[in-house]
N, C-alpha and C positions, 0 to 999 in steps of 0.2 A: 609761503603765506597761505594758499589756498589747501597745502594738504596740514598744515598747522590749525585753520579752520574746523575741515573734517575730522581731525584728531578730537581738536575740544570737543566737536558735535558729539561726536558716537559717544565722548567719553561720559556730558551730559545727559546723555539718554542713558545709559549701560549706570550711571547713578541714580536714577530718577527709577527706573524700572529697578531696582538693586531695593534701594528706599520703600517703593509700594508694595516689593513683594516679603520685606522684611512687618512692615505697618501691615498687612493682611495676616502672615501667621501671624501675629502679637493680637491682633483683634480676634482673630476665628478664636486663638487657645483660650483668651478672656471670654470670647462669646460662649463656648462650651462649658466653661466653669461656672458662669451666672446659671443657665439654663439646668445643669446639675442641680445649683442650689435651691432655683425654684422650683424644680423638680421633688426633692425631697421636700422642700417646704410644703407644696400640694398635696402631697401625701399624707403626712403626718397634720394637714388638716383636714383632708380627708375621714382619717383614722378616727379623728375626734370626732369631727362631726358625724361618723357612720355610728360612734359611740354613744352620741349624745343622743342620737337619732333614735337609737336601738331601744333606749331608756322610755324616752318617750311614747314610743310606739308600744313596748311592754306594760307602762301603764294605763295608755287608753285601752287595752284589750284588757287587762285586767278587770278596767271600771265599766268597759261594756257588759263582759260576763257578769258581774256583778248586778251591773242591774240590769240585767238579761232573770238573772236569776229571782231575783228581788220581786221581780215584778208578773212573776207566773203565778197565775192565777189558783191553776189547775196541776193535776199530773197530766191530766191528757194534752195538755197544751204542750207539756215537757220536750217532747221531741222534735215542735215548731220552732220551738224558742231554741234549744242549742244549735237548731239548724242556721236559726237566723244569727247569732251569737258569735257562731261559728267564721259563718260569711262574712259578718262585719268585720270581724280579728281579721279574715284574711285579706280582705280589701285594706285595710288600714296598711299592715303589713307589705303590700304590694303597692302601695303609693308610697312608703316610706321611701321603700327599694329601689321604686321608678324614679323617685325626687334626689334619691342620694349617687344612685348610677345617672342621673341626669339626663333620661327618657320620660317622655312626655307622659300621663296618665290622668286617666280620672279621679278626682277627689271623690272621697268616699262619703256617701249623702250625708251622714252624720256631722262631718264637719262643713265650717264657713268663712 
């Protein structure tokens, strides 16, 4: 009776551990797959929004030069102004960058 006991015992435990460790691979394999999916899916929104990004950020640099340009008075002013022009383009461009790699930066005075 008592090693008919122990029999069942071991054999419900040597099932139960059998069952958790079959439920673990089945989850890890599924947990790996999700995380793939959302992996790509990050990316490929990524990709856009570095795209969208890029768009944007080409045309405000565009419409600074522009009225960078626009608004020179003089020639002698000419090489303050693409200096400043210049800056501004790069600062916008380097916040784009910061904002899209998702490192902290300063807004560029321009914008609000």
């Amino acid at each position: 009776m008592i090693s008919t006991l122990i029999l069942a015992s071991i054999t419900a435990i040597l099932s139960a551990a059998l069952t958790l460790g079959i439920g673990f691979a089945i989850v890890q394999r599924r947990w790996e797959r999700e995380r793939q999916v959302l992996e790509d899916r990050l990316e490929a929104r990524l990709a856009k929004a570095g795209d969208e990004l890029g768009a944007i950020i080409e045309e405000r640099v565009r419409k600074g030069v522009l009225d960078a340009v626009a608004r020179i008075p003089t020639a002698e002013v000419l090489s303050g102004t693409t200096r400043s022009a210049a800056q501004a383009g790069a600062d916008l461009v380097g916040y784009g960058l910061s904002a899209l790699l998702g490192r902290g930066g300063k807004k560029p005075s321009g914008d609000t």
